[in-house]
TITIVO-837145 format. One line per field, with one value per residue (C-alpha): residue in one letter; x, y, z. Coordinates in steps of 0.001 Angstrom, whole numbers, padded with zeros to 6 digits, m for minus. Each point is the difference from the previous one (the first is absolute). Layout:
% TITIVO-837145
code	[A, ...]
xx	[X, ...]
yy	[Y, ...]
zz	[Z, ...]
***
This chain:
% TITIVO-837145
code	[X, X, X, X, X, X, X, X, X, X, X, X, X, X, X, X, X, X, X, X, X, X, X, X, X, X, X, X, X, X, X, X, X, X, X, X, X, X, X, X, X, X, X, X, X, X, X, X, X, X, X, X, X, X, X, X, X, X, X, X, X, X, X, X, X, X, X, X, X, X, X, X, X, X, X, X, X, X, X, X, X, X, X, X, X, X, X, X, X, X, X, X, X, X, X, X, X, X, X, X, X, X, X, X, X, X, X, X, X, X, X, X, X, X, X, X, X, X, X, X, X, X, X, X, X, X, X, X, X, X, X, X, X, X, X, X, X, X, X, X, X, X, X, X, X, X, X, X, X, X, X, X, X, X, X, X, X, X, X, X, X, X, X, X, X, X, X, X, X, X, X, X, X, X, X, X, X, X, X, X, X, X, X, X, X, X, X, X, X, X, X, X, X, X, X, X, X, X, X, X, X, X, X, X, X, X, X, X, X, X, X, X, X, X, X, X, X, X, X, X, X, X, X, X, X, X, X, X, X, X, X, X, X, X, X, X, X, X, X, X, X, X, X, X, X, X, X, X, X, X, X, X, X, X, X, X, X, X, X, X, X, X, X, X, X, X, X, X, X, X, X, X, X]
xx	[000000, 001211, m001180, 002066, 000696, m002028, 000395, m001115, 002133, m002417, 000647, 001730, 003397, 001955, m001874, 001079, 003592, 002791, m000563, 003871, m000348, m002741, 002693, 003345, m002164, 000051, 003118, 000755, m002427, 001674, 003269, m001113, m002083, 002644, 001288, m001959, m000606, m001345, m003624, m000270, 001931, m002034, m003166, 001375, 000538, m003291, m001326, 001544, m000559, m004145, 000339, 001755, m003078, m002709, 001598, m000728, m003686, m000692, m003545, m000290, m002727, 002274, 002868, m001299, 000668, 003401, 000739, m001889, 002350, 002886, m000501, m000927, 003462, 002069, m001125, 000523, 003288, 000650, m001757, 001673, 003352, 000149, m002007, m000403, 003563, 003711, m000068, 000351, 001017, 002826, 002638, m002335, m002967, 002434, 001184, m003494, m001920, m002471, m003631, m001418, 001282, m002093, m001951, 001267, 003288, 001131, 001418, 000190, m001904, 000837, m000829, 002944, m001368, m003418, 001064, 002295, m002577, m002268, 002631, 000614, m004202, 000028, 002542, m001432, m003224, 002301, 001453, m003163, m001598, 002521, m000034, m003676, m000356, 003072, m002595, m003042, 000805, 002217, m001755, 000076, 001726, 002950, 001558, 002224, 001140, 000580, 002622, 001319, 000191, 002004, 002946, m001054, 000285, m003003, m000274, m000718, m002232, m002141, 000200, m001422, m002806, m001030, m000176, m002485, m001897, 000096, m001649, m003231, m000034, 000037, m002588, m002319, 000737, m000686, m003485, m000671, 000969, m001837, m002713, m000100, 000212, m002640, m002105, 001073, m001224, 003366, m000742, 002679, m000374, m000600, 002550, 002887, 002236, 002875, 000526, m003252, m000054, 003044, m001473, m003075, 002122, 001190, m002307, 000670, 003656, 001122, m001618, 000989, 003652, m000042, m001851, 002607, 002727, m001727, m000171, 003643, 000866, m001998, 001360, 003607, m000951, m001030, 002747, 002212, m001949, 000701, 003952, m000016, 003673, 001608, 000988, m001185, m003395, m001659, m002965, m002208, m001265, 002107, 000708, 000966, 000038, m001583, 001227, m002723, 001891, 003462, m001198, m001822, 003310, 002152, m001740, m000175, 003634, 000788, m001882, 001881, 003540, m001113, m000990, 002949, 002190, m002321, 000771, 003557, 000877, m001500, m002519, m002820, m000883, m002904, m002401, m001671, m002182]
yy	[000000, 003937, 002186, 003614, 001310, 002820, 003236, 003342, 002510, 001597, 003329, 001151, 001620, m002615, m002212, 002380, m000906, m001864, m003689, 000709, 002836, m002375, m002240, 002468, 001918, m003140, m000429, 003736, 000339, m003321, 001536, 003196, m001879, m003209, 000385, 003343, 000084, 003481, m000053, 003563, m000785, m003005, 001967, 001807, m002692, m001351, 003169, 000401, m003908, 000687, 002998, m002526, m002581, 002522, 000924, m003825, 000863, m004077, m000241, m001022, m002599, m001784, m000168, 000188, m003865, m000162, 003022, m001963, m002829, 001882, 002803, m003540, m001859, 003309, 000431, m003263, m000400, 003700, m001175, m003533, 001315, 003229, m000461, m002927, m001324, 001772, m000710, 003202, 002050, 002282, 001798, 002784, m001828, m002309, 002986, 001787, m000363, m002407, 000643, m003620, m003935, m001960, m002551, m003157, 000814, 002418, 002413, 003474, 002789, 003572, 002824, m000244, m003470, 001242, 002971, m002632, m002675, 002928, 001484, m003767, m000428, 003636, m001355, m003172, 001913, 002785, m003030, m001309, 002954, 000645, m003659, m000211, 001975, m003086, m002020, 001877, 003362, m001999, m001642, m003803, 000139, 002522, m001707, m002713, 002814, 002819, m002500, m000779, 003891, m000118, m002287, m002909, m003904, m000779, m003261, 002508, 001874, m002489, m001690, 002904, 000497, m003487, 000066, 002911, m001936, m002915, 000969, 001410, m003038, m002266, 001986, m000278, m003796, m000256, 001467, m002135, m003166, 001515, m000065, m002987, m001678, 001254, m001073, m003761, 000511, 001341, 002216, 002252, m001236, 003062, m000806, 001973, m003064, 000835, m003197, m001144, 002450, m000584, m003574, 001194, 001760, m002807, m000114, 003716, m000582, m003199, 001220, 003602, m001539, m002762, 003193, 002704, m002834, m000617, 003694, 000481, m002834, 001574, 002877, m001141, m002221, 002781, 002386, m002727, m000557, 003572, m000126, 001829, 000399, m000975, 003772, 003759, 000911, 003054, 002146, 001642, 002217, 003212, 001919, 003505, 002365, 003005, 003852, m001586, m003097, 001580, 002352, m002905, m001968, 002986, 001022, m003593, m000474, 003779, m001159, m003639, 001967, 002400, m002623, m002038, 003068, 000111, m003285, 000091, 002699, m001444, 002053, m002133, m001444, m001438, 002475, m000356, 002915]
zz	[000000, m000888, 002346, m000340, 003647, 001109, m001735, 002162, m001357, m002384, m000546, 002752, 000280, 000801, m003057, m002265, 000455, m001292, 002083, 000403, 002258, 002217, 000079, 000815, 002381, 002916, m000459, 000961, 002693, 001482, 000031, 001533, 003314, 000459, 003446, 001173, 003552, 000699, 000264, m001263, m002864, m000896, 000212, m002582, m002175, 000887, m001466, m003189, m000485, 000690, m002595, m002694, 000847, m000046, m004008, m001019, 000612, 001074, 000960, 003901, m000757, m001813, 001947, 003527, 000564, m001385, 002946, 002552, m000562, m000349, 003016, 002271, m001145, 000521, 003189, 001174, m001167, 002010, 002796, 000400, m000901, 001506, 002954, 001302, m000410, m000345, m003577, m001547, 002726, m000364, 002709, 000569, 000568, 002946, 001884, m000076, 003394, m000047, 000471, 000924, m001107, m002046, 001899, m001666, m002221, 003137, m002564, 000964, m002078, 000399, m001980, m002199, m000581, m001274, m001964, m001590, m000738, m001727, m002123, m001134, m000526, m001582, m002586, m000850, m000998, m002098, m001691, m000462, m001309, m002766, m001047, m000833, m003484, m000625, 000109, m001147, m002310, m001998, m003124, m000335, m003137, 000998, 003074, m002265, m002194, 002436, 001464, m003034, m000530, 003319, m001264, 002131, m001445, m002423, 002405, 002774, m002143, m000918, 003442, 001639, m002691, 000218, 004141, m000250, m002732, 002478, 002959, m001321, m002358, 003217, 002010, m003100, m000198, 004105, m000539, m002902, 001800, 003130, m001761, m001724, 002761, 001454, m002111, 000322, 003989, 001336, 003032, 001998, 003631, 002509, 002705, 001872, 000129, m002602, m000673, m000920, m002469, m001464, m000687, m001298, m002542, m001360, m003069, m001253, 000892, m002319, m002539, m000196, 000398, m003186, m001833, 001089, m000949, m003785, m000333, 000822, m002142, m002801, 000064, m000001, m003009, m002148, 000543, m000993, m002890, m000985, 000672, 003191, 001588, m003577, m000503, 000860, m000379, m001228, 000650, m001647, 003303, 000297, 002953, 000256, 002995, m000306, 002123, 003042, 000012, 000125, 002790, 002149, m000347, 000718, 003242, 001613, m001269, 002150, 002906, 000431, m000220, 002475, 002356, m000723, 000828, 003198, 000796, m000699, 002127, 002866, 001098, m000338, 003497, 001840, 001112, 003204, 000899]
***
Protein backbone atom coordinates (compact mmCIF):
# COMPACT_ATOMS: atom_id res chain seq x y z
CA UNK A 1 0.00 0.00 0.00
CA UNK A 2 1.21 3.94 -0.89
CA UNK A 3 0.03 6.12 1.46
CA UNK A 4 2.10 9.74 1.12
CA UNK A 5 2.79 11.05 4.76
CA UNK A 6 0.76 13.87 5.87
CA UNK A 7 1.16 17.10 4.14
CA UNK A 8 0.05 20.44 6.30
CA UNK A 9 2.18 22.96 4.94
CA UNK A 10 -0.24 24.55 2.56
CA UNK A 11 0.41 27.88 2.01
CA UNK A 12 2.14 29.03 4.77
CA UNK A 13 5.53 30.65 5.05
CA UNK A 14 7.49 28.04 5.85
CA UNK A 15 5.62 25.82 2.79
CA UNK A 16 6.70 28.21 0.53
CA UNK A 17 10.29 27.30 0.98
CA UNK A 18 13.08 25.44 -0.31
CA UNK A 19 12.51 21.75 1.77
CA UNK A 20 16.39 22.46 2.17
CA UNK A 21 16.04 25.29 4.43
CA UNK A 22 13.30 22.92 6.65
CA UNK A 23 15.99 20.68 6.73
CA UNK A 24 19.34 23.14 7.54
CA UNK A 25 17.17 25.06 9.92
CA UNK A 26 17.22 21.92 12.84
CA UNK A 27 20.34 21.49 12.38
CA UNK A 28 21.09 25.23 13.34
CA UNK A 29 18.67 25.57 16.03
CA UNK A 30 20.34 22.25 17.52
CA UNK A 31 23.61 23.78 17.55
CA UNK A 32 22.50 26.98 19.08
CA UNK A 33 20.42 25.10 22.40
CA UNK A 34 23.06 21.89 22.85
CA UNK A 35 24.35 22.28 26.30
CA UNK A 36 22.39 25.62 27.47
CA UNK A 37 21.78 25.70 31.02
CA UNK A 38 20.44 29.18 31.72
CA UNK A 39 16.81 29.13 31.99
CA UNK A 40 16.54 32.69 30.73
CA UNK A 41 18.47 31.91 27.86
CA UNK A 42 16.44 28.90 26.96
CA UNK A 43 13.27 30.87 27.18
CA UNK A 44 14.65 32.68 24.59
CA UNK A 45 15.19 29.99 22.42
CA UNK A 46 11.90 28.63 23.31
CA UNK A 47 10.57 31.80 21.84
CA UNK A 48 12.11 32.20 18.65
CA UNK A 49 11.55 28.30 18.17
CA UNK A 50 7.41 28.98 18.86
CA UNK A 51 7.75 31.98 16.26
CA UNK A 52 9.50 29.46 13.57
CA UNK A 53 6.43 26.88 14.41
CA UNK A 54 3.72 29.40 14.37
CA UNK A 55 5.31 30.32 10.36
CA UNK A 56 4.59 26.50 9.34
CA UNK A 57 0.90 27.36 9.95
CA UNK A 58 0.21 23.28 11.03
CA UNK A 59 -3.34 23.04 11.99
CA UNK A 60 -3.63 22.02 15.89
CA UNK A 61 -6.35 19.42 15.13
CA UNK A 62 -4.08 17.64 13.32
CA UNK A 63 -1.21 17.47 15.27
CA UNK A 64 -2.51 17.66 18.79
CA UNK A 65 -1.84 13.79 19.36
CA UNK A 66 1.56 13.63 17.97
CA UNK A 67 2.30 16.65 20.92
CA UNK A 68 0.41 14.69 23.47
CA UNK A 69 2.76 11.86 22.91
CA UNK A 70 5.65 13.74 22.56
CA UNK A 71 5.14 16.54 25.57
CA UNK A 72 4.22 13.00 27.85
CA UNK A 73 7.68 11.14 26.70
CA UNK A 74 9.75 14.45 27.22
CA UNK A 75 8.62 14.88 30.41
CA UNK A 76 9.15 11.62 31.59
CA UNK A 77 12.43 11.22 30.42
CA UNK A 78 13.08 14.92 32.43
CA UNK A 79 11.33 13.75 35.22
CA UNK A 80 13.00 10.21 35.62
CA UNK A 81 16.35 11.53 34.72
CA UNK A 82 16.50 14.76 36.23
CA UNK A 83 14.49 14.30 39.18
CA UNK A 84 14.09 11.37 40.49
CA UNK A 85 17.65 10.05 40.07
CA UNK A 86 21.37 11.82 39.73
CA UNK A 87 21.30 11.11 36.15
CA UNK A 88 21.65 14.31 34.61
CA UNK A 89 22.66 16.36 37.33
CA UNK A 90 25.49 18.64 36.97
CA UNK A 91 28.13 20.44 39.68
CA UNK A 92 25.79 23.22 40.25
CA UNK A 93 22.83 21.40 40.81
CA UNK A 94 25.26 19.09 43.76
CA UNK A 95 26.44 22.07 45.64
CA UNK A 96 22.95 23.86 45.57
CA UNK A 97 21.03 23.50 48.96
CA UNK A 98 18.56 21.09 48.91
CA UNK A 99 14.93 21.73 49.39
CA UNK A 100 13.51 18.11 50.31
CA UNK A 101 14.79 14.18 49.20
CA UNK A 102 12.70 12.22 47.16
CA UNK A 103 10.75 9.67 49.06
CA UNK A 104 12.02 6.51 47.39
CA UNK A 105 15.30 7.32 45.17
CA UNK A 106 16.43 9.74 48.31
CA UNK A 107 17.85 12.15 45.74
CA UNK A 108 18.04 15.63 46.71
CA UNK A 109 16.14 18.42 44.63
CA UNK A 110 16.98 21.99 45.03
CA UNK A 111 16.15 24.81 43.05
CA UNK A 112 19.09 24.57 40.85
CA UNK A 113 17.72 21.10 40.27
CA UNK A 114 14.30 22.34 38.99
CA UNK A 115 15.37 25.31 37.03
CA UNK A 116 17.66 22.68 35.44
CA UNK A 117 15.09 20.01 34.70
CA UNK A 118 12.82 22.93 32.97
CA UNK A 119 15.45 24.42 30.85
CA UNK A 120 16.06 20.65 29.72
CA UNK A 121 11.86 20.22 29.19
CA UNK A 122 11.89 23.86 27.61
CA UNK A 123 14.43 22.50 25.02
CA UNK A 124 13.00 19.33 24.17
CA UNK A 125 9.78 21.24 23.18
CA UNK A 126 12.08 24.03 21.08
CA UNK A 127 13.53 21.00 19.39
CA UNK A 128 10.37 19.69 18.92
CA UNK A 129 8.77 22.65 17.62
CA UNK A 130 11.29 23.29 14.85
CA UNK A 131 11.26 19.63 13.80
CA UNK A 132 7.58 19.42 12.97
CA UNK A 133 7.22 21.39 9.49
CA UNK A 134 10.30 18.31 8.86
CA UNK A 135 7.70 16.29 8.97
CA UNK A 136 4.66 18.17 7.82
CA UNK A 137 5.46 21.53 5.51
CA UNK A 138 7.68 19.53 3.51
CA UNK A 139 5.93 17.89 0.39
CA UNK A 140 6.00 14.08 0.05
CA UNK A 141 7.73 14.22 -3.08
CA UNK A 142 10.68 16.74 -2.08
CA UNK A 143 12.24 15.04 0.99
CA UNK A 144 14.46 12.32 -1.28
CA UNK A 145 15.60 15.14 -3.47
CA UNK A 146 16.18 17.96 -1.03
CA UNK A 147 18.80 15.46 0.43
CA UNK A 148 20.12 14.68 -2.60
CA UNK A 149 20.31 18.57 -3.13
CA UNK A 150 22.32 18.45 0.19
CA UNK A 151 25.26 16.16 -1.08
CA UNK A 152 24.21 13.26 1.05
CA UNK A 153 24.49 9.35 -0.39
CA UNK A 154 21.49 8.57 -2.81
CA UNK A 155 21.22 5.31 -0.41
CA UNK A 156 20.50 7.82 2.36
CA UNK A 157 18.27 9.69 0.22
CA UNK A 158 16.13 7.20 -0.70
CA UNK A 159 16.32 5.52 2.75
CA UNK A 160 14.90 8.42 4.38
CA UNK A 161 12.10 8.92 1.69
CA UNK A 162 11.07 5.43 1.91
CA UNK A 163 10.89 5.49 6.05
CA UNK A 164 8.41 8.41 5.80
CA UNK A 165 6.51 6.47 3.07
CA UNK A 166 6.61 3.55 5.55
CA UNK A 167 4.96 4.52 8.51
CA UNK A 168 1.72 5.93 7.19
CA UNK A 169 1.69 2.90 4.83
CA UNK A 170 1.73 0.63 8.04
CA UNK A 171 -0.86 2.62 10.06
CA UNK A 172 -3.18 2.34 6.96
CA UNK A 173 -2.44 -1.46 6.76
CA UNK A 174 -3.13 -1.71 10.86
CA UNK A 175 -6.61 -0.25 10.32
CA UNK A 176 -7.28 -2.38 7.42
CA UNK A 177 -6.32 -5.55 9.22
CA UNK A 178 -8.15 -4.03 12.35
CA UNK A 179 -10.87 -4.10 10.59
CA UNK A 180 -10.97 -7.09 8.87
CA UNK A 181 -10.75 -8.76 11.63
CA UNK A 182 -13.39 -7.51 13.08
CA UNK A 183 -15.50 -8.58 10.97
CA UNK A 184 -14.43 -12.34 11.29
CA UNK A 185 -15.65 -11.83 15.28
CA UNK A 186 -12.28 -10.49 16.62
CA UNK A 187 -13.02 -8.28 19.65
CA UNK A 188 -10.35 -6.02 21.65
CA UNK A 189 -10.72 -7.26 25.28
CA UNK A 190 -11.32 -4.20 27.79
CA UNK A 191 -8.77 -5.00 30.49
CA UNK A 192 -5.88 -3.03 32.36
CA UNK A 193 -3.65 -6.09 32.49
CA UNK A 194 -0.77 -5.26 29.89
CA UNK A 195 -0.25 -8.46 29.22
CA UNK A 196 -3.50 -9.60 28.30
CA UNK A 197 -3.55 -7.15 25.83
CA UNK A 198 -0.51 -7.73 24.37
CA UNK A 199 -1.98 -11.31 23.68
CA UNK A 200 -5.06 -10.11 22.38
CA UNK A 201 -2.93 -8.35 19.84
CA UNK A 202 -1.74 -11.16 18.48
CA UNK A 203 -4.05 -11.28 15.41
CA UNK A 204 -3.38 -7.56 14.16
CA UNK A 205 0.28 -8.14 15.05
CA UNK A 206 1.40 -11.34 12.73
CA UNK A 207 -0.22 -10.12 10.19
CA UNK A 208 0.77 -6.52 9.99
CA UNK A 209 4.42 -8.06 10.39
CA UNK A 210 4.38 -10.82 7.21
CA UNK A 211 2.53 -7.63 5.37
CA UNK A 212 5.13 -4.92 6.46
CA UNK A 213 7.86 -7.76 5.51
CA UNK A 214 6.13 -8.37 1.73
CA UNK A 215 5.96 -4.68 1.40
CA UNK A 216 9.61 -4.20 2.22
CA UNK A 217 10.47 -7.03 0.07
CA UNK A 218 8.47 -5.46 -2.73
CA UNK A 219 9.83 -2.58 -2.66
CA UNK A 220 13.44 -3.72 -2.66
CA UNK A 221 12.49 -5.94 -5.67
CA UNK A 222 11.46 -3.16 -7.82
CA UNK A 223 14.21 -0.78 -7.28
CA UNK A 224 16.42 -3.50 -8.27
CA UNK A 225 14.47 -4.06 -11.16
CA UNK A 226 15.17 -0.49 -12.14
CA UNK A 227 19.12 -0.61 -11.47
CA UNK A 228 19.11 1.22 -8.28
CA UNK A 229 22.78 1.61 -6.69
CA UNK A 230 24.39 0.64 -10.27
CA UNK A 231 25.38 4.41 -10.77
CA UNK A 232 24.19 8.17 -9.91
CA UNK A 233 20.80 9.08 -10.29
CA UNK A 234 19.14 12.13 -11.52
CA UNK A 235 16.17 14.28 -10.87
CA UNK A 236 13.96 15.92 -12.52
CA UNK A 237 12.70 18.14 -9.21
CA UNK A 238 14.81 21.35 -8.92
CA UNK A 239 15.51 23.27 -5.96
CA UNK A 240 16.48 26.78 -5.71
CA UNK A 241 16.52 29.14 -2.71
CA UNK A 242 14.93 32.15 -3.02
CA UNK A 243 16.16 36.00 -0.90
CA UNK A 244 13.44 34.41 2.15
CA UNK A 245 15.33 31.31 2.16
CA UNK A 246 18.79 32.90 2.28
CA UNK A 247 17.59 35.25 5.07
CA UNK A 248 15.77 32.34 7.22
CA UNK A 249 19.08 30.37 6.87
CA UNK A 250 21.23 33.36 7.59
CA UNK A 251 19.49 34.38 10.83
CA UNK A 252 19.32 30.79 12.45
CA UNK A 253 22.95 30.32 11.18
CA UNK A 254 23.74 34.09 13.33
CA UNK A 255 21.86 32.94 16.23
CA UNK A 256 23.74 29.30 16.67
CA UNK A 257 27.28 31.26 16.44
CA UNK A 258 26.17 33.66 18.92
CA UNK A 259 25.18 31.04 21.28
CA UNK A 260 28.13 29.00 20.55
CA UNK A 261 30.32 32.07 21.38
CA UNK A 262 28.00 32.18 24.58
CA UNK A 263 28.77 28.90 25.37
CA UNK A 264 32.32 28.99 24.68
CA UNK A 265 33.20 31.69 26.80
CA UNK A 266 31.70 30.24 29.67
CA UNK A 267 29.18 32.29 30.77
CA UNK A 268 26.36 30.16 30.43
CA UNK A 269 25.48 28.72 33.93
CA UNK A 270 22.57 27.28 35.77
CA UNK A 271 20.17 29.76 36.88
CA UNK A 272 18.50 29.40 40.08
CA UNK A 273 16.32 32.31 40.98
Amino acid sequence: MDVTPRYLGGESFLGRRDPRVLLLVPVCFLVAVARVSDLRLMLVCALVALAYYGAAGIPWHAVRANWALVLTLMTLTVLVNSVFTNALQIEATKLAPPLFDMPVTGNPVSLATLSYSLTLLIRFVAMAMVGFPVAFCIAPGDLGVSFARLRVSQRLAFGVDLTFRFLPSTAATMQQIIDAQRVRGYTHPRTNNPIKRLISLKPVVIPLTVNSLIDAEDTSNAMDLRGFGAKHRTWMRELAFDRADYLLLGAFAAFALALLAYKILGTDVVWVP
